[in-house]
N, C-alpha and C positions, 0 to 999 in steps of 0.2 A: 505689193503682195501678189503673189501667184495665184490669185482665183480661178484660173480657168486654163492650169495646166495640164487636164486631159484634153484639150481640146487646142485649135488653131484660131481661136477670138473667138469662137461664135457662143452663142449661148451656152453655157455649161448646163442647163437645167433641160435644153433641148436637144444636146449632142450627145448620144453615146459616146463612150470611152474608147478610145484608140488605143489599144495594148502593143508593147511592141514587144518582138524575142530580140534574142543577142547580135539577129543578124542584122536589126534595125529596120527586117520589112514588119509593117502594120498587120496586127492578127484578131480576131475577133477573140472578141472576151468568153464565150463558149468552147474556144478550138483551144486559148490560151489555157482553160481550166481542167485541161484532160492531158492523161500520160498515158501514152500505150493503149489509149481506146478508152480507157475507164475516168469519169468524172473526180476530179483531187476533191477533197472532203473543204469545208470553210474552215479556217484556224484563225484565231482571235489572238493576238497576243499585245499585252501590256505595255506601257514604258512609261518615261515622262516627257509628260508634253513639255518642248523645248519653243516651235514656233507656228503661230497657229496657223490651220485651211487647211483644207482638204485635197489630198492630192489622188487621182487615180493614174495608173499606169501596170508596167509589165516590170519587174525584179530587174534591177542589172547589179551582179555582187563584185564586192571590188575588194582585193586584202592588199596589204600592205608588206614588201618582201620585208625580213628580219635584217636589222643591223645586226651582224654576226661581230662582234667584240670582246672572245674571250678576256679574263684578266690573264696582263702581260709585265713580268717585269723585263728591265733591261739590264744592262751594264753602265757601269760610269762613263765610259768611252763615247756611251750612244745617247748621252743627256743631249747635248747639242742638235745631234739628229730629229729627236724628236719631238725638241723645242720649235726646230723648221719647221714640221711635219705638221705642229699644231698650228701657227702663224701660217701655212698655205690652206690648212682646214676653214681656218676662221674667215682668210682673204675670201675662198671659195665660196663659203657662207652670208657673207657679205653682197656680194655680187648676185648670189639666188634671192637674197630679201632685195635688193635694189631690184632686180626684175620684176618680185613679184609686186612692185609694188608699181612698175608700170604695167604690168597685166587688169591691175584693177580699175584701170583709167579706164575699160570698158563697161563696169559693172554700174548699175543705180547707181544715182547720190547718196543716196541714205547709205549704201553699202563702201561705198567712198571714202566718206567721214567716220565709219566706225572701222574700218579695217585698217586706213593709212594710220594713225595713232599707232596702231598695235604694233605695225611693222616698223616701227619709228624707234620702239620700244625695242624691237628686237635688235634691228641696228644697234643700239648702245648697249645689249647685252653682249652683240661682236667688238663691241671697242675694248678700251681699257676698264673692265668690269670687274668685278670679286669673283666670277666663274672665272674668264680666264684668266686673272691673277693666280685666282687657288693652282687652276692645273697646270701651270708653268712652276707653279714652284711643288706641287705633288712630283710631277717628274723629275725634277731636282734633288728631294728631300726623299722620297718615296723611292726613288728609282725605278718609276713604272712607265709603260707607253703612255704614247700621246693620249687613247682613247680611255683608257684604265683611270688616267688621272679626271679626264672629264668626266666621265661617269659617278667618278667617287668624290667629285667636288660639287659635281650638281644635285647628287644625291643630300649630301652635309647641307647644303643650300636651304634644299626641298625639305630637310625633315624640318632644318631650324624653324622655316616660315611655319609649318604644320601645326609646330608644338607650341605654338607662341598663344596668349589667350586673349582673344577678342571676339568681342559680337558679331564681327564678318567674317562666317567660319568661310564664307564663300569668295569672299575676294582672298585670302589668304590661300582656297586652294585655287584659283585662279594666277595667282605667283608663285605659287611653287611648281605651276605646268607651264608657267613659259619659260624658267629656269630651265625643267627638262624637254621640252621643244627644241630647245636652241641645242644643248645638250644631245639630243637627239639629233639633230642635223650636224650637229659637227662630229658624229659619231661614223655619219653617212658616207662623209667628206673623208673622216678618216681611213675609211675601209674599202670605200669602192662601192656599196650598196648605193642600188638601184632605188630614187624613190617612186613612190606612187605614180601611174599616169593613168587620168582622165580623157583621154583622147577621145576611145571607144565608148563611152557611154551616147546610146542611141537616145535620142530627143522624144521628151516624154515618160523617160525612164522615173523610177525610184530607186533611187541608189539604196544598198546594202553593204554597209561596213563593219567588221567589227568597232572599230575606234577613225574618229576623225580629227585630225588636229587644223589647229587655226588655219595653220598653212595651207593643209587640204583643202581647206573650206575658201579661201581667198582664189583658187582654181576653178571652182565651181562655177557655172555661168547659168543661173536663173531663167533663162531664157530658153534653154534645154531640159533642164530638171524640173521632174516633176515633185521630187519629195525626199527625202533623208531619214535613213533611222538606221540605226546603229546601236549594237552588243551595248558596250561601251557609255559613260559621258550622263553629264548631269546641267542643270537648268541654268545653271549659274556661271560655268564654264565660259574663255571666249568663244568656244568653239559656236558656242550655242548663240551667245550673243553677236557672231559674226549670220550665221542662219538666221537672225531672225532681223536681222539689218539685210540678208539678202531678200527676203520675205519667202525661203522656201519652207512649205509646212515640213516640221519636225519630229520625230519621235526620238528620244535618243534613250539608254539605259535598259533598253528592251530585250530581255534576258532570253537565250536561248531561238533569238530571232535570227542567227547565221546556221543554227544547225537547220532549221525548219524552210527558211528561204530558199529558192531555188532558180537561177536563172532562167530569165521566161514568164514566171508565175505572174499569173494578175494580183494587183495587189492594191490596196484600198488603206491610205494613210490619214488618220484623223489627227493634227497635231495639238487639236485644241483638247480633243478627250486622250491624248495621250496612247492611242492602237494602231495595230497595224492589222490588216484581215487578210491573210492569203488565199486564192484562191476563192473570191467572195462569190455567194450565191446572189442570183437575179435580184432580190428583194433588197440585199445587203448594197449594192450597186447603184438599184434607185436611190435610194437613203442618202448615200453619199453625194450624189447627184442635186439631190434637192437642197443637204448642208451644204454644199458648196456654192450654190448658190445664193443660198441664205446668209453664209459668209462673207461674200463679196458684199451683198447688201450692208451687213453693219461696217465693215471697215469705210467701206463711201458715207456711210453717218455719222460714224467716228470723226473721219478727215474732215468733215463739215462744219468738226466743234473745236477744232482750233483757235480760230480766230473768235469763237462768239465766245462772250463773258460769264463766268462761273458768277451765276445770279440766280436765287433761289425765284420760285413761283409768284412771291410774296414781295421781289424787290429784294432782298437783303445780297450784300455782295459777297462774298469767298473767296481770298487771294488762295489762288494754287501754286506753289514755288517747288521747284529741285532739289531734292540733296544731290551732293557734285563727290564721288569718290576721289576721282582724276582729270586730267583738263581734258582726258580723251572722250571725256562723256557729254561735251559741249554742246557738240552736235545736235547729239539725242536730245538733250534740253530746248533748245532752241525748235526743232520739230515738234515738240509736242504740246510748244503754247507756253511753256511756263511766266510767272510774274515772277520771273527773280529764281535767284537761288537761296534758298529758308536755313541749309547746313551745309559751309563748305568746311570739306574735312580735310585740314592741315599735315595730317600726316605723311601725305606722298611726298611733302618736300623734304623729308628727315631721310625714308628710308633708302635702301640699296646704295648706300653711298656712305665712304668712310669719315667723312669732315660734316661740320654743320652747316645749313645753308646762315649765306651771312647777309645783312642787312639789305643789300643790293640783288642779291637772287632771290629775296621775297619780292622785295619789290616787282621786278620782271615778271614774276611768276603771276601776281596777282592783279597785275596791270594788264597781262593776256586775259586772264577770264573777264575783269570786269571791261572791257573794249568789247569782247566778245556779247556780253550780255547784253551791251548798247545803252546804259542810261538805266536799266534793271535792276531792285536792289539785291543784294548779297550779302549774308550773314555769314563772317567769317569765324570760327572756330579754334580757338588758338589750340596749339600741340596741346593733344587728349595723348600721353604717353605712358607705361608704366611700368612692370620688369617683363610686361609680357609681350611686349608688342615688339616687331623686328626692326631695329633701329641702331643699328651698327657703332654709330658714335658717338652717342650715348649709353649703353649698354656698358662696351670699353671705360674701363677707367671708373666706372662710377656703379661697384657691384653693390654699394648700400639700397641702389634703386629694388634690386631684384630680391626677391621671397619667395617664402614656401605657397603662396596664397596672392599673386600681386592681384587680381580683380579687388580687393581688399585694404590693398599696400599701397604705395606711393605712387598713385597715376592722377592724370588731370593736372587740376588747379592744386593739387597739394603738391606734384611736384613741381609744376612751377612754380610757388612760393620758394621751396627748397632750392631753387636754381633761378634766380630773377632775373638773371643774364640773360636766359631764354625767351623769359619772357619780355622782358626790354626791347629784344631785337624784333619779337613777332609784332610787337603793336609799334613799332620805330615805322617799320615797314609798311603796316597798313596802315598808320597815318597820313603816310605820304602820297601813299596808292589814292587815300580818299579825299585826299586835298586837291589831286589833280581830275579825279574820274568819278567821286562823288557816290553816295547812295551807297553809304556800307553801315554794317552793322557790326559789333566785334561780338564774341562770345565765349562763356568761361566755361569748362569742362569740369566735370566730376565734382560740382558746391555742395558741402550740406551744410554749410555755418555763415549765418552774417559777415563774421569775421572774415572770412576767408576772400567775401567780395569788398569791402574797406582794405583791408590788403592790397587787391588789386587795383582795386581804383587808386589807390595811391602813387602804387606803379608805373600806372597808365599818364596821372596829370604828370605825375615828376618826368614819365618819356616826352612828356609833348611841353612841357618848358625847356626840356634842356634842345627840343627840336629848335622852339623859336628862338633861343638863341644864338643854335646855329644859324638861321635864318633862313630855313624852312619854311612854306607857310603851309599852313595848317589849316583845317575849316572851323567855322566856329559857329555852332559848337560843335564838339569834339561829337565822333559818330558813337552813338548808344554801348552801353556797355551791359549786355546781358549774360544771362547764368540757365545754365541746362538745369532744368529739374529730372533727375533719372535716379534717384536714389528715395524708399521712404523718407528717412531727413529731412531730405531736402523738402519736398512733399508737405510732411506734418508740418516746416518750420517755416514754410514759404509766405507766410502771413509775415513775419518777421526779415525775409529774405528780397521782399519786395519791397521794404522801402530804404535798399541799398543799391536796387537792378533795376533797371532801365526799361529791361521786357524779359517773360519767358519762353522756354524753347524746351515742351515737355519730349523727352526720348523715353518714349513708350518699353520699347528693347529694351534696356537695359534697367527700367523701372521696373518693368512685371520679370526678370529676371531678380534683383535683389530682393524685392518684393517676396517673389514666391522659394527662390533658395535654387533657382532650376537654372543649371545651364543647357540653353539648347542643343549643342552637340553633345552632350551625354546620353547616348544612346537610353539607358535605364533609366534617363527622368525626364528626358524630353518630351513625355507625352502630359507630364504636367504642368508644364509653358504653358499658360493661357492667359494673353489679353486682356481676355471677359471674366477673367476671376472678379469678384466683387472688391476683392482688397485694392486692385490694383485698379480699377475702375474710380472706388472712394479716392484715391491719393490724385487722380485725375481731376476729380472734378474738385476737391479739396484746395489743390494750387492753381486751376483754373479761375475759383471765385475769388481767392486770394491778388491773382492780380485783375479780373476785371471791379474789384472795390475801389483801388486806385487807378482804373480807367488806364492801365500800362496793358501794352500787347503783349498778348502770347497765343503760341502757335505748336501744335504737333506735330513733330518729327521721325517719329518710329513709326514701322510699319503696319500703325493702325493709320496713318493719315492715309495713306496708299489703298485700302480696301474697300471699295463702292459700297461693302454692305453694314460696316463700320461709321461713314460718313455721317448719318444723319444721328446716331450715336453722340459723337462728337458732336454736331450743329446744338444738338438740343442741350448741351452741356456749358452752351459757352463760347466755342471755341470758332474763329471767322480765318483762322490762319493755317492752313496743311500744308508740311512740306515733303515728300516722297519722291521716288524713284521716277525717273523720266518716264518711263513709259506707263506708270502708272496714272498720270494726270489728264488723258482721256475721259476714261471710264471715271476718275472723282469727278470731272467736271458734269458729265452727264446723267453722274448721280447726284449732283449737287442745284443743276437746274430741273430737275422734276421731282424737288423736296420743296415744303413750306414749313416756314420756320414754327412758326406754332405748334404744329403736329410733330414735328422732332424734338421740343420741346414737352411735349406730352408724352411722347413715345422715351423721351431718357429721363422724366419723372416716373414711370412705370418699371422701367429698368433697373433704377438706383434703389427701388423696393427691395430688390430680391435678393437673395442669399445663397441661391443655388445655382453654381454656374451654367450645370444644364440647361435649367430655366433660362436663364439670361440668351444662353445659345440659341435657344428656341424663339424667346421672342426678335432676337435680331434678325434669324433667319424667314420668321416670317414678317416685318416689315419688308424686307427687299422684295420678296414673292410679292407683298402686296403693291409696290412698286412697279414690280415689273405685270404686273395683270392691269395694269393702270397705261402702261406706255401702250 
């Protein structure tokens, strides 16, 4: 983390701020805050905080020249040419992600591990991929130039993923911008445009962009930069996840912050409150001075809770575990202490690709994370799929999947019931995986009925006989076979559900979605998504007590496990098993050692009283505060 980017090591709480101009000499924060003689007024502006700490420095603004790519058609004569024309684009393309990606041999480890993945990713967008399949045969079929076809295939790309319906409205648009990333650079390639350079940015600066893409961002060198914020861009973004793997504090989506910024200006970046102050007054300056030091403090407390054990006041233990989107998030897992991974999500091996992955490319795939893990256990997630989700082929061929309504329709464990083949191959595979590397757990997506888990187990023992006689070997016993509770159904029925599963795996997300009738990207209802509704709370605690009766595990998944001020919520409910986002299992952990279990116990007997969300809001909020007046 960059704590002490206005300054050169020394004390940040003791060194005034080093502002610098364009020309990269050092100016006082007084001289930097006047134009023409006259004092700049202080300007506060908004955004979202993307990665936290406090940055101080002087404005350096940086735009980005325009690919100029009118649409072009051609001639029949000129398909050839500009088939070449794409194939030298792509070559070209190629060759700048192999650079950048020994450029970042200079950067943190942490920035290493999350950046080389991405670039990995981009490579095999330049291979034999459906972008440029599509736009070799748009110029063919289309009759359009090379850049006209890219543009208009990566767009078809971008919208498919957009419109597709899942709970990760954020990783979906995270693949639809590196679709057009790549798109974009081979647009660059096609035309001669100039990209971006970083040369001139003087040391200590805060960069000012409108938009920053991943690329940008793998250029950057942390060691110079003092701070980031940008027009442009959201939390969830790589962009953002590469900043906050560089540890530069972040502002990004910070509206009207290109017209107001001005080369030179002092400037005062809080990434954790999500502002940017221009031209900050003496008062505004200390302040920043003193959070910054304050934030160096908790990140060195933080990094301290790694290695110690999520272990209540009382003694009671708290496995913390990872949901795992993609193997690129490994890294992240592994830094941040986790006990396993509690949700690996299967889907990345279906999608961007036209064929199914077969028996032996599970295997591979799953035998990388769990080596990676070390011995760790892993709850594997078999394909959660259904008309909505971008999955190329299966989609093809098999339109009965898709509806007017698939969040509804045939996804999960219904469709694979309907297609057993798939699932045959998903548990063939991680039989094998767990026969050799051990410590797995499988898990069934979308159950509301007994039936549907006797189904599968059926499934499951007839794959692993027909394993042993292949002569396989197998572990024995076979590794657990549980069922997601994320539907009421499932919920009310889970008393009945549990003595067919092995363990549960409550997903929060997609419970207090069908629960409450809201999807969260619908602008008009998403503000009544709530967690702490009471309905959604009862169905919690309802399949909670359902399987601790027969002494079977279960653990939370959705994004209430991930919320320090949720945690002790869950503790008093029951629940000893949270699985969440990497980076959130600091903060559970440090919320989870200065809780006792009794008083959490007490505190979600007082909770499960009440009937009004507000209420509930309130009392969760002020247990945290009384926690934190306690540390």
């Amino acid at each position: 983390m960059k704590a002490d980017s206005d300054t050169t090591g020394a004390d940040p709480a003791a060194v005034p701020p080093v502002l610098r101009g364009p020309d990269g000499r050092a100016r006082t924060a007084a001289a930097s805050g006047r134009r023409g003689g006259a004092a700049a007024r202080e300007t506060r502006l908004k955004g979202i905080p993307v990665s936290p700490g406090v940055a101080i420095g002087a404005i350096f603004d940086t735009t980005e020249p325009p690919a100029e790519a009118p649409r072009r058609g051609i001639a029949a004569a000129e398909v050839e040419a500009e088939r070449q024309r794409l194939a030298d684009a792509v070559a070209a393309s190629r060759k700048q992600v192999a650079k950048l990606k020994t450029r970042i041999g200079v950067l943190p480890e942490e920035a290493q591990e999350e950046l080389a993945p991405l670039l990995d990713a981009y490579a095999m967008m330049l291979g034999n991929s459906r972008l440029i399949r599509g736009a070799r045969k748009r110029i063919e079929t289309d009759l359009v130039a090379a850049e006209t076809a890219v543009q208009d295939e990566a767009e078809t790309i971008a919208a498919a993923i957009l419109a597709a319906r899942d709970d990760d409205k954020a990783g979906l648009l995270r693949r639809a911008q590196e679709v057009r990333e790549i798109a974009r650079r081979l647009t660059r390639n096609l035309t001669a445009s100039p990209f971006r350079s970083f040369k001139d940015i003087p040391e200590g600066a805060i960069l000012v962009a409108e938009e920053l893409t991943p690329a940008d961002a793998a250029l950057l060198n942390p060691a110079r930069i003092a701070g980031v914020a940008t027009e442009e861009g959201g939390a969830d973004g790589h962009t953002a996840i590469m900043l906050r793997a560089l540890g530069i504090p972040s502002v990004l989506g910070c509206h009207g912050l290109t017209e107001a910024a001005r080369r030179g200006d002092p400037c005062v970046l809080d990434g954790t409150a999500g502002t940017v102050t221009l031209n900050p007054s003496a008062a505004t300056l200390t302040a920043a001075r003193n959070a910054l030091a304050a934030f160096a403090r908790e990140r060195a407390k933080l990094a301290k809770l790694r290695r110690l054990p999520a272990v209540t006041t009382d003694g009671e233990e708290v496995e913390l575990q990872a949901n795992l989107e993609i193997p690129a998030e490994l890294p992240l897992i592994a830094q941040a202490g986790a006990q396993g991974i509690g949700l690996l999500r299967t889907e990345f091996l279906f999608m961007n690709r036209e064929d199914l992955p077969d028996e032996e490319a599970q295997v591979a795939t799953y035998a990388e994370i769990l080596e990676a893990m070390d011995g760790e256990p892993v709850t594997i997630r078999v394909l959660d799929w259904g008309g909505e989700k971008d999955i190329e082929a299966l989609a093809e061929g098999v339109p009965a999947l898709t509806g007017p309504n698939p969040a509804l329709g045939l996804r999960g464990v219904r469709m694979l019931l309907k297609r057993p083949e798939l699932l045959e191959v998903q548990f063939a595979a991680i039989l094998r995986v767990a026969a050799a590397k051990g410590c797995v757990r499988i898990l069934l997506p979308m159950v509301t009925v007994p039936a549907e888990v006797k189904q599968a187990r059926e499934i499951y023992e007839r794959v692993a006989r027909r394993l042993r006689r292949r002569g396989e070997k197998l572990p024995d016993p076979l590794p657990p076979l549980g069922v997601m509770i994320e539907t009421p159904g499932a919920a009310l029925a889970a008393d009945a559900i549990a003595l067919e599963a092995d363990f549960f795996a409550i997903g929060t997300n997609d419970l207090a979605m069908y629960t409450l009738a809201v999807d969260r990207a619908e602008a008009e209802v998403a503000h009544l998504y709530d967690p702490l509704h009471p309905a959604v709370l009862r169905l919690v605690q309802f399949a909670t007590e359902a399987a601790l009766r027969l002494r079977m595990p279960v653990s939370v998944c959705g994004e209430m496990a991930g919320n320090p001020r949720l945690v002790p919520l869950l503790l008093g409910l029951g629940i000893r098993s949270l699985s969440m986002n990497a980076s959130a299992i600091p903060r559970a952990k440090q919320a989870v050692r200065a809780l006792d279990i009794a008083d959490c116990a007490r505190f979600a007997r007082r909770v499960m009283e009440q009937s009004d969300p507000a209420r509930i809001q309130e009392l969760v909020m002020g247990f945290a505060e009384g926690l934190t007046d306690k540390a």
